[in-house]
C-alpha positions as CSV (number, residue, x, y, z in Angstrom):
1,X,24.7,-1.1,8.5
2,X,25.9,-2.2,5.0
3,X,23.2,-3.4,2.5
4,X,25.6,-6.3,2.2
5,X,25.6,-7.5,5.5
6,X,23.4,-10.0,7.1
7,X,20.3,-9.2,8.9
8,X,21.6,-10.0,12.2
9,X,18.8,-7.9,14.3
10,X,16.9,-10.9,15.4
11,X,19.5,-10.9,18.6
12,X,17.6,-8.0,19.8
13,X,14.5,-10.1,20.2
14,X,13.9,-10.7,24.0
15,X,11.0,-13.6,22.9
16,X,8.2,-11.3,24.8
17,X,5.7,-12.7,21.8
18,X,4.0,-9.7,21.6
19,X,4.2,-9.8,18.0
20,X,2.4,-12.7,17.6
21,X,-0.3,-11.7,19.6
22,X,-0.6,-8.4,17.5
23,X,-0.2,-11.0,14.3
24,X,-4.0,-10.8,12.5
25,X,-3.0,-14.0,11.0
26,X,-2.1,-15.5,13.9
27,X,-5.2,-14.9,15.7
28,X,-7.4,-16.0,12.3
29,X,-5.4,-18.9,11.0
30,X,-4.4,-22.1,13.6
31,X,-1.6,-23.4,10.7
32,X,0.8,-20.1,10.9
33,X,2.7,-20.3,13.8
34,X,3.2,-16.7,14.3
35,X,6.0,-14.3,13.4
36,X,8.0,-14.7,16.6
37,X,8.5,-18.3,15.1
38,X,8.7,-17.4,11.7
39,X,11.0,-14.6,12.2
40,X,13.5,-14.3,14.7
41,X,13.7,-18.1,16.1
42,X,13.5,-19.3,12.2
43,X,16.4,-16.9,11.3
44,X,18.9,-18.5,13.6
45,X,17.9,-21.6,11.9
46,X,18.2,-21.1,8.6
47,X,21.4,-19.0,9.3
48,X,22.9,-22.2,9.8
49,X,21.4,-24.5,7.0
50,X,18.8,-23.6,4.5
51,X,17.0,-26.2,5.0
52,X,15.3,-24.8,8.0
53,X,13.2,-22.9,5.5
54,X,9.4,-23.5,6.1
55,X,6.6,-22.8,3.2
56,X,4.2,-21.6,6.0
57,X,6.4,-18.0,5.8
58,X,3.6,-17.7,2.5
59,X,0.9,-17.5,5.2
60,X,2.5,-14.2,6.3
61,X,0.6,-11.5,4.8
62,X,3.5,-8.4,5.6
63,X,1.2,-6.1,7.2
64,X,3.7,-5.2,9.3
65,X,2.1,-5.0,12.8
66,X,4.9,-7.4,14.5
67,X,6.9,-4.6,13.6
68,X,4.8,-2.2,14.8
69,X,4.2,-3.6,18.1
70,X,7.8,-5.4,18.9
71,X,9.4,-3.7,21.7
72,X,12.8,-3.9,20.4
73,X,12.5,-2.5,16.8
74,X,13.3,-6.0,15.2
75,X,12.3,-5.7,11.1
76,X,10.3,-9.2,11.8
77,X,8.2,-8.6,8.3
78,X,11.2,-7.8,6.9
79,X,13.4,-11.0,8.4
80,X,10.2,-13.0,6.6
81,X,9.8,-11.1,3.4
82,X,14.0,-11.5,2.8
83,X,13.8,-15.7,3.6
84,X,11.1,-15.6,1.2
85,X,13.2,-14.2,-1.5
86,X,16.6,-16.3,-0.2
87,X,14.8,-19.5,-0.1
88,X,11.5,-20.1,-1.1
89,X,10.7,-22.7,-4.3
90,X,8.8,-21.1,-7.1
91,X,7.9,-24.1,-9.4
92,X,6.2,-22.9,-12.4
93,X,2.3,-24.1,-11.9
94,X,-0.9,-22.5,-12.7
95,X,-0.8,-20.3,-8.8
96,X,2.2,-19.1,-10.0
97,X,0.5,-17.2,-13.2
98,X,-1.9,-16.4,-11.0
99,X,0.7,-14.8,-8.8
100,X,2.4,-13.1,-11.7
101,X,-0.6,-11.3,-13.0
102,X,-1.8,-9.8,-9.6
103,X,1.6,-8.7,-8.9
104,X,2.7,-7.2,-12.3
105,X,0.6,-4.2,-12.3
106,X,2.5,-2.0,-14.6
107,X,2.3,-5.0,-17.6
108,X,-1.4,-5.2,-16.2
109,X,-2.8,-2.2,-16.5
110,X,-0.8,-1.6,-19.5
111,X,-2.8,-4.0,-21.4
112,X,-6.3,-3.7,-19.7
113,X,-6.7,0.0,-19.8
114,X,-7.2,0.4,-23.6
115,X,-9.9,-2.2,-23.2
116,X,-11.0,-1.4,-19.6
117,X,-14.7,-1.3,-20.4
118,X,-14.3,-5.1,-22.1
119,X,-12.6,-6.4,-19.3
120,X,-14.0,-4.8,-16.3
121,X,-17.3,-6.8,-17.7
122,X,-15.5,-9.9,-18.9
123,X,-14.0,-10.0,-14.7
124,X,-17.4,-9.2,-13.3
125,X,-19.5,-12.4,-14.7
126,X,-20.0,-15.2,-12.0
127,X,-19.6,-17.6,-14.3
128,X,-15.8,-16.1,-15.3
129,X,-15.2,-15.8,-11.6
130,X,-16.3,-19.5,-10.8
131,X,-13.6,-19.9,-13.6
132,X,-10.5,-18.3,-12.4
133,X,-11.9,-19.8,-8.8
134,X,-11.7,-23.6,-10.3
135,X,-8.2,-22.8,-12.2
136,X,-6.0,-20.0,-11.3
137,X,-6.9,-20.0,-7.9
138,X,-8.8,-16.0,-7.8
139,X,-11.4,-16.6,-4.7
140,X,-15.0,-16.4,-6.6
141,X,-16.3,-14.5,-4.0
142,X,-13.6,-11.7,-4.9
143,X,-14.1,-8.8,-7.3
144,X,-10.6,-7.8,-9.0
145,X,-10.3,-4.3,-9.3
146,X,-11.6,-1.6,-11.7
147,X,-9.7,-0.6,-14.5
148,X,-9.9,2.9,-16.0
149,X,-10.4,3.6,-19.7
150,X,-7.5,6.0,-19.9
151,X,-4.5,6.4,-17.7
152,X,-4.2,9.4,-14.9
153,X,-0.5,10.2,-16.8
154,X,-2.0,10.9,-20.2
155,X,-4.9,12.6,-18.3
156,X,-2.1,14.7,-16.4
157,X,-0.6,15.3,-20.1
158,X,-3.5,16.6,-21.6
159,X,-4.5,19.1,-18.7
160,X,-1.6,20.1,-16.7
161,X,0.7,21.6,-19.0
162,X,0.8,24.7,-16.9
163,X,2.0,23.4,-13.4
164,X,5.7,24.3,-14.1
165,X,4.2,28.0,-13.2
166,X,3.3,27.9,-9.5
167,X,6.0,29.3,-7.1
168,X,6.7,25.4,-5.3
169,X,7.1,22.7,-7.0
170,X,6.4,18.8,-5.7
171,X,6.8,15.6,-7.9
172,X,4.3,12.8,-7.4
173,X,5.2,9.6,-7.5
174,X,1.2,8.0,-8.2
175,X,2.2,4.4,-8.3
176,X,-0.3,1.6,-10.4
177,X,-3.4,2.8,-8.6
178,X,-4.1,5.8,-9.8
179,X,-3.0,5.2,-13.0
180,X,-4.8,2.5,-13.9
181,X,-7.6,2.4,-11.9
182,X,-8.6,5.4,-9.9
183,X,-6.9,8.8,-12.1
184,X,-9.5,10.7,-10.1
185,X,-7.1,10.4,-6.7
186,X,-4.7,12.0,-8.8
187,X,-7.0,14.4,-10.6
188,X,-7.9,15.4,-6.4
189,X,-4.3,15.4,-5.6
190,X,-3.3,18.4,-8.3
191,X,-6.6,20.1,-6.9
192,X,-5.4,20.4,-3.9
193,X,-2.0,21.3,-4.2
194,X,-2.9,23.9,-6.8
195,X,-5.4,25.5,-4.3
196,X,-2.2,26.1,-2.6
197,X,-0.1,27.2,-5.4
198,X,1.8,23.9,-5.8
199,X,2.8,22.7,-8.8
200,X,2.6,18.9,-9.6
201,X,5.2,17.4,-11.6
202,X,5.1,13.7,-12.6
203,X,8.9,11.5,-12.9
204,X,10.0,11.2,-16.1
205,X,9.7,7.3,-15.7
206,X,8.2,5.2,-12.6
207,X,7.2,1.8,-12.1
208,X,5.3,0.0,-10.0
209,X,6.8,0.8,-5.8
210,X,7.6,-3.4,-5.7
211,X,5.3,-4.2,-2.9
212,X,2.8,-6.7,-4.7
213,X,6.0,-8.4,-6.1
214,X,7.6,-8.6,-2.9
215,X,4.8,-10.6,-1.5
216,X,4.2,-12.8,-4.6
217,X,8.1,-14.1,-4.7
218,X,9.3,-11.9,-7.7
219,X,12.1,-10.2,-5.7
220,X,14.5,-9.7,-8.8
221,X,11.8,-7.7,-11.3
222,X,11.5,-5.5,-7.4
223,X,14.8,-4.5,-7.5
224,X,15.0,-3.6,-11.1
225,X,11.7,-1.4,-10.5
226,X,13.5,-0.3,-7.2
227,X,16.6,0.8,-9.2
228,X,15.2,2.4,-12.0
229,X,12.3,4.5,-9.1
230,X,15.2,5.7,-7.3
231,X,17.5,6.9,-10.5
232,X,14.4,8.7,-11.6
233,X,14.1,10.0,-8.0
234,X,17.5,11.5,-8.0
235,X,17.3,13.2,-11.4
236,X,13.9,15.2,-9.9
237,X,15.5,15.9,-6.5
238,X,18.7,17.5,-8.6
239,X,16.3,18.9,-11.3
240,X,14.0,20.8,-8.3
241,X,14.9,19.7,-5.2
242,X,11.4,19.1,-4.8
243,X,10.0,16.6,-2.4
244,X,8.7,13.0,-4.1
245,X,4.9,12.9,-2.5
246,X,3.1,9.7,-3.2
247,X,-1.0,9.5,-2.3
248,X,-0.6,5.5,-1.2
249,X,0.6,4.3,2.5
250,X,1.8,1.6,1.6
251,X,4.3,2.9,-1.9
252,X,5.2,5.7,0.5
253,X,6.3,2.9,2.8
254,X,8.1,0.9,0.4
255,X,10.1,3.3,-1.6
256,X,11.5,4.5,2.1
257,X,11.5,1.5,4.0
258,X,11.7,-1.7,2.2
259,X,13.9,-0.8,-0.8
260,X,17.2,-0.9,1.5
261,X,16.1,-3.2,3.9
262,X,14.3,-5.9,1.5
263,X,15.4,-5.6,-1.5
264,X,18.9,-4.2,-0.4
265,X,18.5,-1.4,-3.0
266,X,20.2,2.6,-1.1
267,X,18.0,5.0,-1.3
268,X,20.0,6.5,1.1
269,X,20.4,10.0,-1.1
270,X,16.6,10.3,-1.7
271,X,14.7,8.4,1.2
272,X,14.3,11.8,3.3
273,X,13.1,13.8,0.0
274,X,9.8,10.6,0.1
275,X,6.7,11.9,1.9
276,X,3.2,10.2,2.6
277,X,1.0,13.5,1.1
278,X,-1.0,13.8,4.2
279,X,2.5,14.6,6.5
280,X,3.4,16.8,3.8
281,X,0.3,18.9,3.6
282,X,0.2,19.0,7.4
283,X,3.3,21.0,7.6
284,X,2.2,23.1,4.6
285,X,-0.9,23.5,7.0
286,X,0.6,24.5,10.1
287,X,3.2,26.5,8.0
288,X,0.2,28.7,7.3
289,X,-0.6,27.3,3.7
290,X,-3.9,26.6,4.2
291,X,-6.2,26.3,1.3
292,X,-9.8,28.0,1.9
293,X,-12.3,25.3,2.5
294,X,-16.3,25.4,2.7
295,X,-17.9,22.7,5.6
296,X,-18.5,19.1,4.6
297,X,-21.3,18.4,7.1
298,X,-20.7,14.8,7.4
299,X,-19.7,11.6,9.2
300,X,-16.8,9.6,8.6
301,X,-14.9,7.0,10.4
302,X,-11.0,6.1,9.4
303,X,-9.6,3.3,8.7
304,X,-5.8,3.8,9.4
305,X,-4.0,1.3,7.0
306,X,-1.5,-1.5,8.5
307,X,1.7,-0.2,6.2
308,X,0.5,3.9,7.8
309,X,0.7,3.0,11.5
310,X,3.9,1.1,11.3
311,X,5.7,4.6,10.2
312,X,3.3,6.6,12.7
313,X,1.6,8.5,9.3
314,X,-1.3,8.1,10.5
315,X,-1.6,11.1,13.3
316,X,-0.9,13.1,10.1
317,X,-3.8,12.0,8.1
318,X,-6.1,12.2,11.2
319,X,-4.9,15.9,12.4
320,X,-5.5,16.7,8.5
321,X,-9.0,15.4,8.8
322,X,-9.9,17.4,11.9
323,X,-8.5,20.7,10.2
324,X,-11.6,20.0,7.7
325,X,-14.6,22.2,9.2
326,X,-18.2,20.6,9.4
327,X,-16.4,17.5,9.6
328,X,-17.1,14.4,12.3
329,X,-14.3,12.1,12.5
330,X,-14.5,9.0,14.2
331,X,-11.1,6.6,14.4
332,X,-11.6,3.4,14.4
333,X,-9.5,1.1,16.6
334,X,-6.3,0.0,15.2
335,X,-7.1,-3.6,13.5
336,X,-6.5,-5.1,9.5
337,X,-8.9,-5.3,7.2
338,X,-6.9,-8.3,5.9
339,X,-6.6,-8.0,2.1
340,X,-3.1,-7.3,2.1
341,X,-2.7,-6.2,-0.9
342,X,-2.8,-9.3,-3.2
343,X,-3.0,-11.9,0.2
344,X,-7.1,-11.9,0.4
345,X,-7.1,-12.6,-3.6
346,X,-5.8,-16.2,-3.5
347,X,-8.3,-18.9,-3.2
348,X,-5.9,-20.3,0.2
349,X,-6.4,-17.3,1.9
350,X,-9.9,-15.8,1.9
351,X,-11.1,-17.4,4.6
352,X,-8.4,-15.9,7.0
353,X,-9.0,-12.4,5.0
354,X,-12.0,-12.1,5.8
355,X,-11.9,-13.6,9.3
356,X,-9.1,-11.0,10.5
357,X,-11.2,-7.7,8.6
358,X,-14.6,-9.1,9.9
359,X,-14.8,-7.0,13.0
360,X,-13.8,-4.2,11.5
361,X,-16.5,-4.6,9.1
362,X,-19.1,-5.3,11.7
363,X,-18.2,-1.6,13.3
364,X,-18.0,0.4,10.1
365,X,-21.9,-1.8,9.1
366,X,-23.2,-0.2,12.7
367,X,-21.4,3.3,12.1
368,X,-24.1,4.9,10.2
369,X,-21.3,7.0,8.3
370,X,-21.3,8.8,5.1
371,X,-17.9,7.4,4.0
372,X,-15.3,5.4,5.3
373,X,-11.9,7.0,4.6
374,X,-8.6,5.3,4.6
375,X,-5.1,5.9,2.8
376,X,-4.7,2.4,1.5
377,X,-6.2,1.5,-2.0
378,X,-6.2,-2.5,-0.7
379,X,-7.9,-1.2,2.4
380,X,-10.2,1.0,0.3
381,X,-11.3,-2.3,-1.8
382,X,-11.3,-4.4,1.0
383,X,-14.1,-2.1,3.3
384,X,-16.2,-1.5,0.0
385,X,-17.1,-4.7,-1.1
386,X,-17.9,-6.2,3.1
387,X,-19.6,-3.1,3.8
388,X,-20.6,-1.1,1.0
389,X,-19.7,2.0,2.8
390,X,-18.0,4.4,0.2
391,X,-14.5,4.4,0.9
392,X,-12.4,7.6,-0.2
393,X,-8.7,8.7,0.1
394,X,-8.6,11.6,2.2
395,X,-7.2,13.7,-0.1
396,X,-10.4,13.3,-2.6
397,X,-12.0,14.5,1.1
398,X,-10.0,17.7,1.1
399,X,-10.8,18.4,-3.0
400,X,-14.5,18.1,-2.1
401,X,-14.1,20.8,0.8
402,X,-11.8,23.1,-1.3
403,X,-13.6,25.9,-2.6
């Protein structure tokens, strides 16, 4: 189907509603009518006139579980996420700051890393947080994340000059996380694919994957990020024909996925070179590249992120886990945690974030686990602060077991 085209796959909906009973919001909050509604019946509508658009599409946090569970492979997160961008009102008011600073990483991080110490405090004091509660609309209750004093590209710079040396060669594609507020991911990342004579190269330029300014309204900075991702994609694919790995579920997801059908950016000459790292390391494994690994005698349950089980990713990253010896996985049923990304931030919508993560949190309380593990930096924040189980990336499992 042409990127030009209309979305017209809501005709394949056969109204089962399956989607809104697998919708967390749904279930947590009474005002969101469910994405059945939203998506498919409220497409035919506003089709015909615009003014069938409805502000409760904001309540939609694009987990993508509709998608996941609809029957007939309708893109109802995507039908959503598209009449946001076509029709939705952005007036300029203090939410929308708040909106454009959770969702502008790259500027973000930019700014804050130099001074992380400074404003890692400044973010932390409850009288600051009662603050941004009372005016921007930042839930008080709500820790904003970490940032690092130092990003993981000029770490990468300073210690990695000899990569270009090993015998395969993968770029990464570490999106805002690891960069500004967790280099050590990608510190574990280049141990591991070392230990099995990889070579990590980093793109000459990315930006932020587009995800958090999807769901925060900024569509055309999206593209532009989209555009300029996938120019740099081609260059490394024609440079080394390398595959572009990425350590997050969900920028894995949206540089694939949601580039062509959201932000109607082709990817179409790089999308099968994009690989979540666990599905990537799995072949390596069962290729015979196995890095030698020591027991981790411990107990972890997993997490599998909302954006991971909508491609099926997550059989990869569990497989991967069992392949780890001394290790006791436990796999917690399929549910969201409920952050969203930037969703369980906002001031309107804690009270349905926590509600949808709160029996997940009950079961990882009564687990008695040494970590919780998940693939989803939001999910990772999200599980730490209601539990305060240590939540790692299993790839920072694999560099602890790596000899």
């Amino acid at each position: 189907m042409s990127l030009l085209k209309k979305d017209t796959s809501f005709d394949q909906c056969i109204k089962c509603t399956v989607c809104t009973v697998y919708c967390p919001v749904a279930k947590a909050n009474p005002e969101y009518p469910g994405p059945k509604q939203c998506g498919p019946d409220g497409e035919r509508l506003r089709i015909k006139s615009p003014e069938f658009y409805d502000e409760i599409l904001k309540l939609c946090t694009n987990c993508k579980r509709c998608e996941t569970a609809c029957p007939s492979g309708v893109k109802i997160g995507d039908m959503i996420a598209v009449a946001r961008d076509e029709h939705a009102k952005m007036p300029l008011n203090i939410k929308t700051i708040r909106d454009f600073v959770l969702s502008h990483t790259d500027l973000m991080g930019t700014v804050a890393t130099p001074f992380a110490p400074i404003v890692n405090t400044i973010t932390s004091i409850k009288p600051v947080k009662k603050i941004m509660h009372k005016t921007i609309g930042v839930h008080d209750h709500k820790s904003l994340p970490k940032y690092s004093h130092g990003t993981f590209r000029r770490w990468y710079k300073q210690n990695c000059t000899s990569q270009a040396l090993y015998p395969q060669q993968v770029h990464y594609f570490h999106g805002c996380f690891v960069n500004y507020n967790h280099p050590q991911l990608g510190k574990d990342f280049v141990k591991v694919m070392n230990a099995m004579s990889i070579g990590v190269q980093l793109l000459d330029k990315e930006k932020c994957c587009g995800v958090p300014l999807i769901a925060n309204g900024f569509f055309d900075k999206a593209k532009k990020n989209a555009k300029l991702n996938v120019r740099n994609f081609e260059a490394a694919i024609e440079k080394y024909n390398s595959s572009i790995v990425s350590t997050s579920s969900t920028c894995s997801f949206t540089l694939r996925e949601e580039y062509p059908h959201v932000l109607k950016v082709d990817n179409a000459n790089v999308a099968d070179k994009i690989e979540y790292v666990t599905r990537f390391l799995l072949k390596q494994f069962m290729n015979g590249n196995t890095p030698k690994m020591k027991p981790i005698n411990k107990k972890i349950v997993y997490h599998t992120p909302c954006h991971l089980e909508r491609t099926g990713g997550n059989l990869y990253t569990i497989e991967l886990l069992k392949m780890i010896p001394g290790l006791e996985v436990v796999v917690l049923d399929s549910q969201c945690c409920g952050l969203a990304g930037t969703y369980g931030f906002k001031t309107e919508n804690y009270d349905t974030s926590i509600a949808i993560g709160e029996s997940l949190f009950k079961t990882i309380r009564q687990s008695n686990a040494d970590f919780a593990i998940t693939d989803c930096e939001t999910c990772k924040w999200q599980i730490e602060e209601n539990t305060q189980l240590e939540t790692i990336h299993p790839i920072s499992l694999l560099a602890m077991a790596i000899q």
